[in-house]
C-alpha positions in Angstrom: 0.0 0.0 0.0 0.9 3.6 -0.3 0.2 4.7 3.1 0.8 3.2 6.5 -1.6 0.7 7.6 -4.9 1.7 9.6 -4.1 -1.4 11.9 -1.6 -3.8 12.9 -0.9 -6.7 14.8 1.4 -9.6 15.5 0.5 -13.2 16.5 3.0 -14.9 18.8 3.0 -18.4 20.3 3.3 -18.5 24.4 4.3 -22.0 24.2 8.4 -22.2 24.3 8.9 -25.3 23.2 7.3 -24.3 19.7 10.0 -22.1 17.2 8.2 -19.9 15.8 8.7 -16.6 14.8 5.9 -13.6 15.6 4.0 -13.2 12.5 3.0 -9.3 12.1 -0.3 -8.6 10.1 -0.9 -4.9 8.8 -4.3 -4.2 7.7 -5.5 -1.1 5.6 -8.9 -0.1 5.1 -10.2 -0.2 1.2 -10.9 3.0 -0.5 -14.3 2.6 -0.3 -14.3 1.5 3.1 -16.1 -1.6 2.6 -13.0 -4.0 2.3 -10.1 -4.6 4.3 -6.5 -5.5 2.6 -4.3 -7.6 4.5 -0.5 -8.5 4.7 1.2 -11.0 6.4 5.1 -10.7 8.0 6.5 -12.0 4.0 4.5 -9.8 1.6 1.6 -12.6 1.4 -1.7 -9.9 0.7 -4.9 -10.7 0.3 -8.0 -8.4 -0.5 -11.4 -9.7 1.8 -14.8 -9.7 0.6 -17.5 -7.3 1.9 -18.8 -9.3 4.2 -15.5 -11.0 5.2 -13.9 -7.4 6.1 -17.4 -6.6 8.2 -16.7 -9.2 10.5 -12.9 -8.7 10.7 -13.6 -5.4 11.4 -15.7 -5.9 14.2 -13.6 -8.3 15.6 -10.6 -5.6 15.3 -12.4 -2.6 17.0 -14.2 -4.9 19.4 -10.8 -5.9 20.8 -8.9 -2.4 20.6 -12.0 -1.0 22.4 -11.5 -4.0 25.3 -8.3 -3.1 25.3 -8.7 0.5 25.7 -11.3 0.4 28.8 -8.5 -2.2 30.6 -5.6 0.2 30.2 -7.9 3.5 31.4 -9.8 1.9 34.0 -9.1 2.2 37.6 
């Protein structure tokens, strides 16, 4: 993309005994703003479908609001 992404996040197992590496996803929000575009860690994209993006979406400001109200409550 030719801005920064509106989102991102990284996936990391807790587990020790499994290598793996964290795994950061950047999301950006489609033009129209009915479609999310998203890239994983090694340039693997992938454009979701309307409804696909709705529920991503949700899930992604559903849990960035969560987290907000932990870090400003008491």
């Amino acid at each position: 993309m030719s801005r920064p992404p509106d989102y991102q996040f990284v996936f990391q197992f807790k587990n020790p005994e499994i290598a793996a590496k964290a795994v950061l996803y950047q999301v950006w929000i489609g033009p129209n703003k009915d479609k999310l575009e998203i890239d994983q860690g090694d340039n693997q994209y992938a454009q979701l479908k309307k409804d696909n993006s709705a529920i991503l979406f949700e899930i992604i400001t559903l849990l960035l609001f969560n987290i907000t109200l932990l870090t400003v409550s008491p």
